[in-house]
C-alpha positions as CSV (number, residue, x, y, z in Angstrom):
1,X,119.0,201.9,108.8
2,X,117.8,199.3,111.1
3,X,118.3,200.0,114.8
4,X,118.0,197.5,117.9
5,X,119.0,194.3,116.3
6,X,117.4,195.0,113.0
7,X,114.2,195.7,114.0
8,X,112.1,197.6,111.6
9,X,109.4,197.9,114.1
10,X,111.1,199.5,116.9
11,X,112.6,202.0,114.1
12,X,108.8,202.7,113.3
13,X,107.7,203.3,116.8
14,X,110.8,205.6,117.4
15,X,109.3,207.6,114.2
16,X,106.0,207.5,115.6
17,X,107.1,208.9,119.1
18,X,109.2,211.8,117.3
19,X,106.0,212.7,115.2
20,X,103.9,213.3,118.2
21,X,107.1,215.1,120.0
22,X,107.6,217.3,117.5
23,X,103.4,218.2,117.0
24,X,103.4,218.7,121.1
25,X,106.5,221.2,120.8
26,X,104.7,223.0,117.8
27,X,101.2,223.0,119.3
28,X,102.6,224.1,122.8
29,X,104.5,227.0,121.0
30,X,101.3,228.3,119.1
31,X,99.5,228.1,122.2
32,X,102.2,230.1,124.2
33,X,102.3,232.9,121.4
34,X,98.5,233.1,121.1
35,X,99.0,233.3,124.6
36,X,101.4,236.2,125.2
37,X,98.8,237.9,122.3
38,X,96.0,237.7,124.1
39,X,97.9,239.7,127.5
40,X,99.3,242.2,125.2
41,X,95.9,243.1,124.2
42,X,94.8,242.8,127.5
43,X,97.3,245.1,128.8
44,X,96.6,247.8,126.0
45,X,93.1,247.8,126.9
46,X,93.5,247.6,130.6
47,X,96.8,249.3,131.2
48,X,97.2,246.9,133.9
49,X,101.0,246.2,134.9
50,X,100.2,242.7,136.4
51,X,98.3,241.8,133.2
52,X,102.5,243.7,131.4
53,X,104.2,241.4,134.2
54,X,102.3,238.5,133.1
55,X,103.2,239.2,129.5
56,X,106.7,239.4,129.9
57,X,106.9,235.9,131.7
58,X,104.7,234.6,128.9
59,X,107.6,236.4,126.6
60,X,110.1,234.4,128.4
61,X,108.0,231.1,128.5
62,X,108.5,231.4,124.6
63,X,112.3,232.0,124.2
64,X,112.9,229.0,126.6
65,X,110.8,226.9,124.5
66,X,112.4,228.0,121.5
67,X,116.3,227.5,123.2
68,X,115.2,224.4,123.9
69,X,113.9,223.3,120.3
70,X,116.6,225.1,119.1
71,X,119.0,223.0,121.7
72,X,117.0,220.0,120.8
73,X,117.5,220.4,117.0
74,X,121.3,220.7,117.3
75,X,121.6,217.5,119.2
76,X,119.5,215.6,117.0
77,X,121.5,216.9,114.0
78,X,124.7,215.9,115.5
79,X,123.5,212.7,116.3
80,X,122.8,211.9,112.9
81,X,125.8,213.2,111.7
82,X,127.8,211.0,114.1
83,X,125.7,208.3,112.8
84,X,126.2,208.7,109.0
């Protein structure tokens, strides 16, 4: 389907943009959970409780992230369903 008056580029760039959206979210996740790995070994080693604070706001750096992916996922999927 054609969007914007018919314009197949505009449906192109829009594919585009949610490519690179989507291999941000991914990359920013893998990087968060690498991340919250590296404190948890940290803290294991170290027994440090700001290195176990630090972990635990990584921990909830992730689960936000992943609400809204989860939140952005719904919407989209609505959308298209309103669209079909």
């Amino acid at each position: 389907m054609l969007q914007n008056g018919g314009h197949p580029q505009v449906s192109e760039e829009h594919s585009n943009l949610q490519r690179r959206i989507q291999f941000a979210m991914i990359s920013s996740l893998i990087a968060n959970v690498l991340l919250l790995a590296s404190k948890i070994v940290a803290y294991v080693l170290s027994g440090s409780k700001s290195v176990l604070a630090s972990a635990a706001d990584s921990f909830v750096d992730i689960a936000s992230q992943v609400m809204t992916w989860t939140a952005e996922f719904t919407c989209m999927h609505a959308k298209h369903l309103h669209l079909s």
